[in-house]
C-alpha positions, 0 to 999 in steps of 0.5 A: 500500500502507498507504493506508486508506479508510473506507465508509459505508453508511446504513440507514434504515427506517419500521420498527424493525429489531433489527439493522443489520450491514454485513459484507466479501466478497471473491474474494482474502481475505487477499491484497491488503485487510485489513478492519479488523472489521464494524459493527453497530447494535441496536434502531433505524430508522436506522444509519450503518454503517462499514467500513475497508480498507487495502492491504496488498499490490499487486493487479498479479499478480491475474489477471482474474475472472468471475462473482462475485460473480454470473453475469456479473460480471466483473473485469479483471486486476490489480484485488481484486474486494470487496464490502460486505453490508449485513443488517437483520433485523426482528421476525419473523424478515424480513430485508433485504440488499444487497450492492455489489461494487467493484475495488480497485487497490491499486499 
């Protein structure tokens, strides 16, 4: 509990995009991370985007989840499934997103 950790998620494009923004999901809001905001980039072809979290409560009594945040996707016990979304959206209205899920053990 209280320890932080920064990401980083890189974004680099042969087209200009209007904007880069890198959001939280996760299955326990409020439960065991806080996230400390979003982070965005305007007007550019690359972007350095970071997000920090920091644990605010042991995950121990988080029971285990399945299917997120897709079908399929299951998370044992004691872990706080999270995810990071990256969005770019570029002239005429086209966007981009990836998400990459983790677990977060939190003592």
């Amino acid at each position: 509990m209280g320890e932080s950790n920064t990401f980083q998620v890189e974004v680099v494009s042969d087209e200009p995009f209007l904007w880069a923004v890198a959001m939280t999901d996760e299955y326990y809001p409020g439960r065991a991370l806080y996230w400390h905001g979003q982070d965005r980039v305007i007007r550019d072809t690359s972007a350095l985007l970071s997000l920090t979290m920091t644990g605010k409560k042991s995950t121990d009594d988080l029971p285990a989840v399945c299917d997120w945040p897709e079908p399929g996707d299951c998370w044992p016990e004691g872990v706080a499934p999270a995810s990071i979304v990256v969005g770019v959206r570029f002239q005429g209205g086209r966007v981009a997103v990836e998400q990459f899920a983790f677990a977060v053990l939190v003592p």
